[in-house]
BAVEXRO-758893 format. One record per residue (C-alpha): x, y, z; residue in one letter. Coordinates in pm, whole numbers, padded with zeros to 5 digits, always signed. Each point is the difference from the previous one (the first is absolute). Example, Ala and Ser with C-alpha at 12.3 -4.5 7.8 and 13.67 -1.06 7.14 Angstrom:
BEGIN
+01230-00450+00780a+00137+00344-00066s
! end
This chain:
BEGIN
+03531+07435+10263x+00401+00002+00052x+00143-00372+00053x+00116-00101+00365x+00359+00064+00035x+00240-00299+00022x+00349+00018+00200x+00258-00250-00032x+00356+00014+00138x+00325-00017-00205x+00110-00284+00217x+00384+00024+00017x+00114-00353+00024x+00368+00069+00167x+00065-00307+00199x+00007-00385+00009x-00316-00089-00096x-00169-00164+00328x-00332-00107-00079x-00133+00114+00369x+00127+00292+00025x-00144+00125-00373x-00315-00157+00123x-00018+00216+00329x+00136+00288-00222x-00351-00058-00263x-00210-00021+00270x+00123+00359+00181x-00003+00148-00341x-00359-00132-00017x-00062+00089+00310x+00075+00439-00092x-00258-00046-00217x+00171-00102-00332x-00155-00201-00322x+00327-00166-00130x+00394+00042-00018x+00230-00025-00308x+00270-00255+00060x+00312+00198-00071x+00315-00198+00091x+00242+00335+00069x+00369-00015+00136x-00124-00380+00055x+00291-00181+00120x-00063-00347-00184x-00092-00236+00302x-00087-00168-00222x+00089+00073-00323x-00221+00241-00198x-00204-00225-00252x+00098-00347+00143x-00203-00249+00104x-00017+00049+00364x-00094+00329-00068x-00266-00087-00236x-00111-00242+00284x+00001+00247+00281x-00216+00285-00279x-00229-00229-00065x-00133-00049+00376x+00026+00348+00040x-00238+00051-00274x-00216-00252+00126x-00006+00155+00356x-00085+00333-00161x-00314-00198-00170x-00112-00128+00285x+00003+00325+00150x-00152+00214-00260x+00317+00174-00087x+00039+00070-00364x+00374-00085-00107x+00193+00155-00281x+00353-00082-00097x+00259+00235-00085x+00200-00101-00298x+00353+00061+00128x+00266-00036+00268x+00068+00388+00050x-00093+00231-00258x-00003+00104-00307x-00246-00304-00101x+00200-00222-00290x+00313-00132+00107x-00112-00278+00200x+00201+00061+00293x+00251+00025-00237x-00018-00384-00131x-00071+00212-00369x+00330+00081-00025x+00178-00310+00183x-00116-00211-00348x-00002+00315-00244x+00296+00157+00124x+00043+00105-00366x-00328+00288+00039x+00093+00349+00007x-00185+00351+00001x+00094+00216-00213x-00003+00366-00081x+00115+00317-00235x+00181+00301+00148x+00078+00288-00200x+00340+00246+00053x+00375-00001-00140x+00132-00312-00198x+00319-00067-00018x+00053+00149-00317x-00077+00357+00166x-00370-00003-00161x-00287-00031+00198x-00196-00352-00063x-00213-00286+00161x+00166-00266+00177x-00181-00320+00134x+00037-00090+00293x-00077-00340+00276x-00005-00161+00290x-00025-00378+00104x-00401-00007+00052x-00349-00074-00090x-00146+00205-00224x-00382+00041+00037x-00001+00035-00429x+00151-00365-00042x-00325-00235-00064x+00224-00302+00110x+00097+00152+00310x-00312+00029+00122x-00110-00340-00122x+00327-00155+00271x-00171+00181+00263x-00315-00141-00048x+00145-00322-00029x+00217+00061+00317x-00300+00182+00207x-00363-00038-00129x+00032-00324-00148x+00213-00134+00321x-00280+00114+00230x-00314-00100-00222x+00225-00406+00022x+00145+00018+00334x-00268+00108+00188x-00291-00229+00133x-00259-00011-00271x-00238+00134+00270x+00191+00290+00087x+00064+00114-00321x-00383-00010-00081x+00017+00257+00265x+00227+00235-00099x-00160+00332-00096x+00244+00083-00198x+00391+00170-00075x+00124+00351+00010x+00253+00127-00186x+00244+00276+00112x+00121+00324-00104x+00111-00213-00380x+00127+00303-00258x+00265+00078-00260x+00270-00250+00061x+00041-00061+00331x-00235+00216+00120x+00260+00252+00156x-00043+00278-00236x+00372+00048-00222x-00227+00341-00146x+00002+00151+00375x+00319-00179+00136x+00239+00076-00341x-00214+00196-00267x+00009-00300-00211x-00288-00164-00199x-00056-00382+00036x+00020-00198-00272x-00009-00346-00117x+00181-00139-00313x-00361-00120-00211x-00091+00379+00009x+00128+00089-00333x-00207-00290-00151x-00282+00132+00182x-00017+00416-00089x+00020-00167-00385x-00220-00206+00011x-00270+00200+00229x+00096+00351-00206x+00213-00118-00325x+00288+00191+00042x+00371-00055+00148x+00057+00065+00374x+00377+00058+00040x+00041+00326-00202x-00295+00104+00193x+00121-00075+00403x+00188+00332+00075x-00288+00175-00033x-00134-00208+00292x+00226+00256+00170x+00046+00326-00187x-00248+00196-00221x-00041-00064-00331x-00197-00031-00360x-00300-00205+00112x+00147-00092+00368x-00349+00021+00167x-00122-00248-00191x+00321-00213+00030x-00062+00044+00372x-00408-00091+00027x+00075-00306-00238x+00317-00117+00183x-00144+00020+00373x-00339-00118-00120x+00178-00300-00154x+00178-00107+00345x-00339+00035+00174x-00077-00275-00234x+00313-00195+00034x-00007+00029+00413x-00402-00120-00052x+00107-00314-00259x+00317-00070+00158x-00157-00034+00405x-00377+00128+00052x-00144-00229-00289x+00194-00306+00097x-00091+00025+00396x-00374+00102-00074x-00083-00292-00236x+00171-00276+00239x-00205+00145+00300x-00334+00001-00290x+00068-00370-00084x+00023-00108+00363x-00311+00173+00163x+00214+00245+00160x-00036+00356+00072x+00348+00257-00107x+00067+00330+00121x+00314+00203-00035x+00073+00357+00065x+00264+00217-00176x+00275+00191+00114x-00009+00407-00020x-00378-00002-00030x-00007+00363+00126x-00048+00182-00319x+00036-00022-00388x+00372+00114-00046x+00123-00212+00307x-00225-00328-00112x+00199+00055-00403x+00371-00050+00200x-00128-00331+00126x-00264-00167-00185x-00152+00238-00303x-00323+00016+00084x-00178-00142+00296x-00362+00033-00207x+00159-00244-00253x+00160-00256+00268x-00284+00019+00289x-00287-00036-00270x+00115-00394-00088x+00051-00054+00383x-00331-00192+00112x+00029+00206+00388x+00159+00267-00094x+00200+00185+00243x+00236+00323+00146x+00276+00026+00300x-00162+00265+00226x+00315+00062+00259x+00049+00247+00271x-00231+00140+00269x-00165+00255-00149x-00228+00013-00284x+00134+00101-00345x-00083+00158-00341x-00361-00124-00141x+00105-00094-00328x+00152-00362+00044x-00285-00151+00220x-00228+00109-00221x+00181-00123-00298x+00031-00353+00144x-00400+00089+00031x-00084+00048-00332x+00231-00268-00122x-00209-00264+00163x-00374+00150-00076x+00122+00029-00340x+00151-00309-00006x-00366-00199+00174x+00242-00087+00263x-00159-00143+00366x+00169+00285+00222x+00384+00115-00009x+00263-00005+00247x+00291+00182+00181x+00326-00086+00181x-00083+00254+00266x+00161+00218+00312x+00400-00194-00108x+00264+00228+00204x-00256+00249+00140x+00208-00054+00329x-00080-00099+00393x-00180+00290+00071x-00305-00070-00208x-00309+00032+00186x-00350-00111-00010x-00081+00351-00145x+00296-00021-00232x-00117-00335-00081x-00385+00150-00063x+00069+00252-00202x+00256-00182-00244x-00275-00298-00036x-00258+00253-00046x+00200+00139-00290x+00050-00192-00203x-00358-00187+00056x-00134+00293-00133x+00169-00050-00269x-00189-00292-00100x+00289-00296+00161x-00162-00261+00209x+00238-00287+00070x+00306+00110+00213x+00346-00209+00063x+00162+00170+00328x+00359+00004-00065x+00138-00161+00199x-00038-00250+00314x+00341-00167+00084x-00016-00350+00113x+00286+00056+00250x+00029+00349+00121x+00413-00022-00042x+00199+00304-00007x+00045+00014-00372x-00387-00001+00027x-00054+00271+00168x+00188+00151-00252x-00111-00099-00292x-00308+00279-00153x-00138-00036+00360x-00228-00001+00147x-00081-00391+00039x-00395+00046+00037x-00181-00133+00163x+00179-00265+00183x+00245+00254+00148x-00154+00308+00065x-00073+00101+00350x-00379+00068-00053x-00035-00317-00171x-00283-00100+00164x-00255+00305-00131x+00112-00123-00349x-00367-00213-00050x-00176+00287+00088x+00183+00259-00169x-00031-00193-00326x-00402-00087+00117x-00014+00406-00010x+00175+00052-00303x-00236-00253-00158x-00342+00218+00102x+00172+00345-00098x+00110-00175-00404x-00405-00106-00019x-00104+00348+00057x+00273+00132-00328x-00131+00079-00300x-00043-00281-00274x+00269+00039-00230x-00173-00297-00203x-00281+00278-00114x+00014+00184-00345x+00338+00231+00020x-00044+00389-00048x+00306+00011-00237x+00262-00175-00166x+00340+00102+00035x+00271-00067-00321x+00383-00010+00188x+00281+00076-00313x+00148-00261+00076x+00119-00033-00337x+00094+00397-00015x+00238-00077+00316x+00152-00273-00173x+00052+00212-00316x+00160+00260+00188x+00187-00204+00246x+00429+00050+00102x+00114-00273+00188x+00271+00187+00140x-00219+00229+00165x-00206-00274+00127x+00316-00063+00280x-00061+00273+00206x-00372-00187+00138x-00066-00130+00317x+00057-00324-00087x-00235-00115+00332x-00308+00255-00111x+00073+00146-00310x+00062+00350+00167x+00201+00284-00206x-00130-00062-00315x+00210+00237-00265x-00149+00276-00132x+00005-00091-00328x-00244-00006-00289x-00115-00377+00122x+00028+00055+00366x-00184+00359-00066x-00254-00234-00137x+00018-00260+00282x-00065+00349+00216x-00259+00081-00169x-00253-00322-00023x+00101-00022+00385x-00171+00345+00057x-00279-00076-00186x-00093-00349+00200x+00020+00178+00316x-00191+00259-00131x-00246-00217-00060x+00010-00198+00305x-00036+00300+00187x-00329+00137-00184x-00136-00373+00105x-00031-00100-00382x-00018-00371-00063x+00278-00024-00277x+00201-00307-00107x+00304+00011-00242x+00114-00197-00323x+00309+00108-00256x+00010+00090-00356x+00093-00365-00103x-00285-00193+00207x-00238+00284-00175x+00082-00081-00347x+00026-00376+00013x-00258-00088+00238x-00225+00309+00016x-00357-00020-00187x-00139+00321-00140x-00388-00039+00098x-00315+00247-00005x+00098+00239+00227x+00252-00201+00172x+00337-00196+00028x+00028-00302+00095x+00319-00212+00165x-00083-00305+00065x-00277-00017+00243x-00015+00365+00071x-00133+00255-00212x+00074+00422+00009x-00176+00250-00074x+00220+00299+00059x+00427-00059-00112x+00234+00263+00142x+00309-00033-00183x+00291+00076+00208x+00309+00195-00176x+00221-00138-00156x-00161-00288-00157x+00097-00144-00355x-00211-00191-00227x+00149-00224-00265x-00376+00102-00161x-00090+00343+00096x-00351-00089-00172x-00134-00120+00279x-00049+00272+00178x-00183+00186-00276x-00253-00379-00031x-00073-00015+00349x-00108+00381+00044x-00214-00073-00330x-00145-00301+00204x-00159+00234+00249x+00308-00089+00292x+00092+00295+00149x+00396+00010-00048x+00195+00292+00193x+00343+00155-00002x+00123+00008+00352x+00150+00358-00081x-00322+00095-00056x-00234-00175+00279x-00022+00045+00314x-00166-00247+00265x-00294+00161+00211x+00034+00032+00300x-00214-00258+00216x-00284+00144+00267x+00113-00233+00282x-00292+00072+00284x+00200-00051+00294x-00196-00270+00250x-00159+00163+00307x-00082-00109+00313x-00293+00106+00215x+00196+00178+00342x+00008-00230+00275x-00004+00066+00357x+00325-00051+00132x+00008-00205+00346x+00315+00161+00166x+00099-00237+00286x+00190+00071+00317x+00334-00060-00109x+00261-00132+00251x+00395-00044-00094x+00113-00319-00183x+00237-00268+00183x+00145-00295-00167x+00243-00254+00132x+00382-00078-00172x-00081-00335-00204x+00114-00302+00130x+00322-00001-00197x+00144+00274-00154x+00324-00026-00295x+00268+00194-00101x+00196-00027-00364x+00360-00112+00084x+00207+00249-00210x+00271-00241-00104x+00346+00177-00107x+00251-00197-00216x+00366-00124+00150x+00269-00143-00210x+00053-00319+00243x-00281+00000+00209x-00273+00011-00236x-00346+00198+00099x+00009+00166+00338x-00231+00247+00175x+00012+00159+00343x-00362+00072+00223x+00038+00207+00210x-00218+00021+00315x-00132+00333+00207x+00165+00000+00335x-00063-00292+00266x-00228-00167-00252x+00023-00360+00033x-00209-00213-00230x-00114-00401-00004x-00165-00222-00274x+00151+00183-00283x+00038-00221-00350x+00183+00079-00346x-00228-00042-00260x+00173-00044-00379x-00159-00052-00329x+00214-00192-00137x+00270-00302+00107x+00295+00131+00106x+00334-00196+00113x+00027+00146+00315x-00157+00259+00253x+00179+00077+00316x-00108+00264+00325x+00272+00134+00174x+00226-00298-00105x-00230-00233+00075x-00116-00229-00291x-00413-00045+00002x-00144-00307-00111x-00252+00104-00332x-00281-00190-00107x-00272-00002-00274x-00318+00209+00051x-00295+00004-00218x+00131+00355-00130x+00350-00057+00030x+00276-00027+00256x+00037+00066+00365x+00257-00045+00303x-00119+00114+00337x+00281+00177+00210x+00057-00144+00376x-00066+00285+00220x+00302-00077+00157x+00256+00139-00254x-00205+00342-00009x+00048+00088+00367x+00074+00364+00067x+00253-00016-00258x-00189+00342-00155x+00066-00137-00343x-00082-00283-00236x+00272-00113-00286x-00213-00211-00246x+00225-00179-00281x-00102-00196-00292x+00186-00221-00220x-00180-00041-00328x+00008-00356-00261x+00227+00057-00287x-00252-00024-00267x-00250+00150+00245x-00147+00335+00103x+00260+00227+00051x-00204+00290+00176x-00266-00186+00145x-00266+00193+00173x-00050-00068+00372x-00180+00137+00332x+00063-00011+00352x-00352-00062+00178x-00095+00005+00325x-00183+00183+00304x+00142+00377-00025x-00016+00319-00149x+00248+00176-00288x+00081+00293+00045x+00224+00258-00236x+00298+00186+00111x-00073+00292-00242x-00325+00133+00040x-00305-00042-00276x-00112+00281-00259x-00282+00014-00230x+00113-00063-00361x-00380+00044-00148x-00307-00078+00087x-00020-00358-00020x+00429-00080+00143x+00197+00051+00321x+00438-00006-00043x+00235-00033+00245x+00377-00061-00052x+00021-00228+00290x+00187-00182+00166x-00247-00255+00120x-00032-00164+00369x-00205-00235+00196x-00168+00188+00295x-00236-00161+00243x-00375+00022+00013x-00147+00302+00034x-00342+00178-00040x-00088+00023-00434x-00153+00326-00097x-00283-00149-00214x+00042+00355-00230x+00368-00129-00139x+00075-00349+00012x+00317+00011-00137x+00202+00253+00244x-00158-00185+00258x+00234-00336-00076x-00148-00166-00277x+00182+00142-00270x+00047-00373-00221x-00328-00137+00169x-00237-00257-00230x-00263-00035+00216x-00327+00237+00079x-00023+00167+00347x-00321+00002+00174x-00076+00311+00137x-00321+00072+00173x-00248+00239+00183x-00358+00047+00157x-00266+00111-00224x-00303+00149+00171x-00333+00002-00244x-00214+00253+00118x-00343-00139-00160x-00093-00273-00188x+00138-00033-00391x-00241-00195-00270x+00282-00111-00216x+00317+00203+00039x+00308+00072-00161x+00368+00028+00237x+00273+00175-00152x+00333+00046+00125x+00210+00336-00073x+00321+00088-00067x+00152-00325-00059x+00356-00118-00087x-00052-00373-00050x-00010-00274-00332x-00322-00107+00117x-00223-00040+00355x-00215-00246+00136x-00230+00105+00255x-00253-00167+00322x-00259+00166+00198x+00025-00241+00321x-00026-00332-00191x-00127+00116-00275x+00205-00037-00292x-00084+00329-00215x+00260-00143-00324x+00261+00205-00179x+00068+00367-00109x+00231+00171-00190x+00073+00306-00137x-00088+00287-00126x-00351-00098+00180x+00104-00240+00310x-00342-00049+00066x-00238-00325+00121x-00332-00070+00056x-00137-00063+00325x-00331-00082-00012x-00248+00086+00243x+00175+00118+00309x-00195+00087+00353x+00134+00278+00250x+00274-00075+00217x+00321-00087+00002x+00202-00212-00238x+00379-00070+00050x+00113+00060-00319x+00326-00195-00146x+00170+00074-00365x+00264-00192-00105x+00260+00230-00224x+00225-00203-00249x+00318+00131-00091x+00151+00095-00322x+00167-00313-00149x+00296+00228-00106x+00095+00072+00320x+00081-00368-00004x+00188-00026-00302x+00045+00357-00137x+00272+00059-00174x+00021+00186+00277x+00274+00221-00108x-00075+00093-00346x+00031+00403-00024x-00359+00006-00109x-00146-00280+00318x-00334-00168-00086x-00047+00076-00419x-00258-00106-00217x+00217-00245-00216x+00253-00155+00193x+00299-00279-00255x+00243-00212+00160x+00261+00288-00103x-00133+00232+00262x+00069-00289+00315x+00391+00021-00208x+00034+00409+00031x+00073-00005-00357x-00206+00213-00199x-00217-00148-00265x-00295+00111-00222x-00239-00029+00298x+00129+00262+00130x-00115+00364-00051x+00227+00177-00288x+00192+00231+00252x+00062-00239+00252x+00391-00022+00152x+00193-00261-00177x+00034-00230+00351x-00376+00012+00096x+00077-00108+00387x-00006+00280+00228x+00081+00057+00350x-00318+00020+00091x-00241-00275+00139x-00346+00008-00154x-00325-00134+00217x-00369+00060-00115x-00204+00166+00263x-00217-00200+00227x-00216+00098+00250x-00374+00154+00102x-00038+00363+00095x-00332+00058-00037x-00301-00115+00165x-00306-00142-00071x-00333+00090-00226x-00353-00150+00013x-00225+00010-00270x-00410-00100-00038x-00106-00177-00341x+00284-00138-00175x-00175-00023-00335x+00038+00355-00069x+00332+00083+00020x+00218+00004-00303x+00263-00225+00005x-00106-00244+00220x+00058-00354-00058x
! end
């Protein structure tokens, strides 16, 4: 039987701390359904100061709340990220630490040589290092917080920690990192002199693939001895759980530029974990490596830092299918990154979206984990005897390995691997494991090393750990320090295969039937829905030299308009209506200033100015709100299926009739909040226990009454409920359509609209390496993005509930 899935939230602590407000916060995140959050002090602004007693004080009855609530309570090691510096109190008493590394090219003499290289910085290889932070940050909680609280503590979690400083000099420079004890080290592990040996780190050679395994084998070690080891057997002597994931966990030759080998680091890690960003689901090989890491390993479950940048537009479906992923990939406790404490502008911004305190269909988030939950029991149990072992080279991509062509990756994804003879390799195992995957084979992976120092050679069998194999595919490419093994284990009755020369079956998947069902058509009648009581618009602020931010509204016509408000995100110095300064004040979710109806008159026109703080938001993100419609001056086409543009210019227009089929023409371009649209449904006869289903849909999610009958939530692709037994007659029939949360906070003008990975670069126009390879080199367009919203279709009744697929 699969484990119940846990959810936590990567709680982004990124204001004062206020004890209430965090309070209310934990009990709305408990409230969507959620098991826990990770404390993760990010872009906190020291009120008070990170580490000090009065914010030990105010942790500590945080924690305690969450006890008394049920909410398990994690705490993130850091103030920002990379986990290690401390909030950068490290290097404020070690200011002497550096990170070092070798480039190769032209010396001065003319000849081509290594030179070493550094930064100010702490290295994740120096032992003492990591002993300050501990000092600084485990320690520091473990005696500042109330003995009580930190009893309750679950545990820390380390982030995104590899070579260095964990930003990757092999991508960014095509440089190897390096660390002045490593000579000492390649002698004493292999008995022979380093220096002599280091160019061939970077040009072929005599011998240079095994210079190459030894040397990146040796700082996996150093990155495990100098950080991993240190963290893990603090958290053992305290009672206290430690996870970590890994930067560039995608595949083999992207995990070598950042951390060796992830088998090596995640195996000592007692919950180990992966970064699973984006909307969509990925390749199969790195969930189920983080798998077969912790059944190897006897581990209680593993975990992932999921859904981080996959954008406003995700979905419950989105959501589903992601979750769904990489559940059935054996991965059963989920961190949601990430849930801002304060929604500011920089928030919104920052890997959105901010789930699920600030999506607009927050409120289905309980059941739409609930459902998630039954569909995970019904996956297979990875936990069962595997078909098939899997042996990555990781070793033969280290021997083989350039750094220089390592910069041309996707430094976000690992994308445009080289085709060379280690990313030909890479290639190669990656086509195999979806191979695999697709013939429904229950495989997990391992690597040369972890075979030869940990593997048992049994009757018939391998074992790792607390798995055993019967049947080893050995992927190309893979180098054995003793090629003897091989030959031992086939002698042992273990059925070892050559990828190049086995192929994976392909599975005979029955596909599930469903006994036909009568279809109950109903007389349909048209839908009708009423503008919500307040609609916004996104005020597009334009830069002036002297007068700071301004914007102009315009409205449509004779259009007069009362009871509008400005509402801001963040504090600003000054907001002003048609020269008229507005009196702001604090709202639970930011900032507001209503607008005295009396300077809007028939003017035609609003000018909205804004003078921001000095050390404040400079572009801070703010809506006009109120009882009216927005219309475009330029009309709307379809970009795809899913996206309406428009190059505007936006206005306010009065109320007017919504056509329920698109939302957004209809004036609620920027709207948060669902429309309830509704209609008469006529049952002809008497249903048992029925099924309703709504068609063609544009919506995030639905909620849906017969009467006062409240039938739940629906999504897509199905968008059905149950309704129980339902007698003949007439039922008014009311669904309440939730919009797209990007429409809210796009980037609205990104050339691409709503995308599955969305980086605080894209909000900037600049492009980055979240962006697809051929996009324009300013990524904001002229056009106005919007996600479609609306019902076109009508309504479908069906008896007996039970036997239709998909049903939840």
């Amino acid at each position: 039987m699969n484990k119940r899935l846990k959810f936590s939230s990567f709680w982004s602590i990124n204001d004062a701390l206020d004890l209430g407000k965090l309070q209310c916060q934990l009990d709305e995140l408990q409230a969507a359904g959620l098991d826990g959050v990770v404390f993760h002090p990010r872009y906190y602004p020291n009120e008070p100061g990170y580490m000090s007693p009065s914010y030990l004080n105010t942790v500590s009855d945080l924690i305690l709340y969450a006890r008394d609530i049920g909410m398990e309570f994690w705490l993130y090691d850091e103030n920002g990220w990379p986990s290690g510096t401390a909030g950068g109190e490290v290097m404020n008493r070690r200011p002497d630490l550096a990170c070092e590394w070798l480039e190769y090219g032209p010396l001065e003499s003319g000849e081509f040589g290594i030179t070493i290289c550094s930064h100010p910085g702490v290295s994740s290889f120096q032992a003492e290092a990591a002993a300050l932070f501990i000092e600084i940050t485990h320690e520091g909680y473990r005696k500042g917080l109330k003995p009580e609280a930190f009893d309750y503590v679950e545990g820390f979690f380390s982030d995104e920690v590899g070579f260095l400083d964990g930003h990757g000099v092999t991508v960014s420079r095509g440089g190897v990192p390096w660390d002045k004890r490593f000579p000492a080290m390649y002698e004493t592990r292999y008995g022979e002199v380093l220096e002599p040996l280091l160019p061939l780190l970077f040009v072929d050679g005599a011998e240079h693939e095994q210079v190459r395994a030894r040397f990146w084998e040796m700082l996996t070690d150093a990155l495990i001895e100098g950080f991993y080891q240190p963290i893990g057997a603090w958290c053992q002597a305290h009672g206290k759980r430690f996870t970590a994931h890994l930067k560039a966990e995608e595949h083999p030759y992207f995990q070598l530029t950042y951390s060796g080998s992830c088998f090596q680091v995640l195996k000592g890690i007692e919950t180990p974990a992966i970064d699973a960003l984006e909307r969509f689901p990925g390749n199969h090989f790195y969930p189920r490596l983080l798998h077969s890491v912790a059944v190897q390993q006897g581990r209680d479950g593993c975990l992932v830092e999921a859904m981080g940048g996959s954008g406003w537009g995700v979905t419950p479906q989105s959501f589903t299918d992601y979750i769904m992923w990489l559940a059935g990939h054996g991965i059963d406790q989920y961190v949601l990154h990430l849930n801002q404490f304060k929604l500011k502008t920089q928030a919104v911004q920052d890997w959105p979206p901010s789930m699920p305190c600030h999506l607009t269909w927050k409120d289905a988030f309980a059941e739409l984990l609930k459902s998630i939950r039954t569909k995970a029991a019904g996956l297979p149990d990875l936990h069962a005897e595997p078909e098939l072992l899997i042996v990555v080279p990781t070793r033969g991509i280290m021997a083989s390995f350039l750094p220089e062509e390592a910069r041309q990756l996707n430094e976000h994804d690992g994308s445009n691997v080289p085709d060379s003879p280690s990313g030909r390799w890479n290639d190669k195992l990656l086509r195999l494991v979806e191979a695999c995957y697709a013939a429904g084979i229950h495989y997990e992976l391992t690597e040369e090393r972890v075979v030869e120092t940990e593997g048992q050679v049994l009757p018939g069998k391998l074992r790792i750990g607390s798995r055993h194999y019967r049947t080893v595919v050995l992927a190309e490419g893979c180098l054995w320090n003793d090629p003897k093994w091989v030959s031992e284990a086939a002698e042992a009755g273990i059925q070892v295969r050559e990828a190049t020369t086995w192929h994976p079956d392909k599975a005979t998947i029955e596909p599930m039937t469903a006994k036909a069902l009568p279809e109950l058509v109903p007389e349909q009648s048209a839908w009708h829905a009423e503008l919500p009581k307040s609609n916004q618009l996104l005020i597009p602020f334009l830069h002036h030299a002297e007068a700071g931010l301004q914007a102009r509204i315009l409205f449509d016509g004779a259009s007069s308009f009362t009871g509008l408000r400005i509402v801001l995100h963040d504090e600003v110095e000054e907001t002003t209506v048609n020269g008229i300064r507005l009196e702001l004040r604090e709202t639970e979710s930011g900032y507001e200033a209503s607008v005295p109806d009396d300077c809007v008159g028939d003017k035609g026109e609003l000018l909205i100015g804004i003078l921001t703080r000095g050390k404040g938001e400079q572009n801070p993100l703010a809506f006009l709100t109120g009882r009216f419609c927005v219309g475009s001056l330029s009309p709307y086409t379809e970009k795809d299926g899913t996206q309406w543009m428009t190059e505007g210019e936006f206005r306010l227009t009065s109320v007017q009739p919504l056509d329920c089929s698109d939302l957004i023409s209809s004036g609620l371009p920027f709207s948060g909040t669902p429309v309830q649209v509704t209609k008469e449904l006529k049952v002809e006869s008497s249903i048992t226990a029925g099924v309703l289903q709504l068609t063609d849909v544009h919506a995030a999610a639905a909620q849906i009454w017969l009467g006062e009958l409240a039938l739940g939530w629906c999504w897509g692709p199905e968008w059905r409920v149950k309704t129980g037994r339902l007698d003949a007659g007439n039922y008014p029939l009311t669904v309440s359509l939730y919009p797209s949360t990007y429409n809210v906070y796009g980037p609205h003008r990104h050339v691409d609209g709503d995308r599955h990975l969305t980086s605080p670069g894209q909000y900037e126009g600049v492009k980055n390496f979240a962006d697809r390879a051929d996009a324009p080199e300013r990524t904001t367009g002229t056009q106005w993005h919007f996600v479609k919203w609306g019902i076109k279709g009508d309504v479908r009744l069906f008896d007996s509930p039970s036997l239709l697929p998909g049903n939840r």
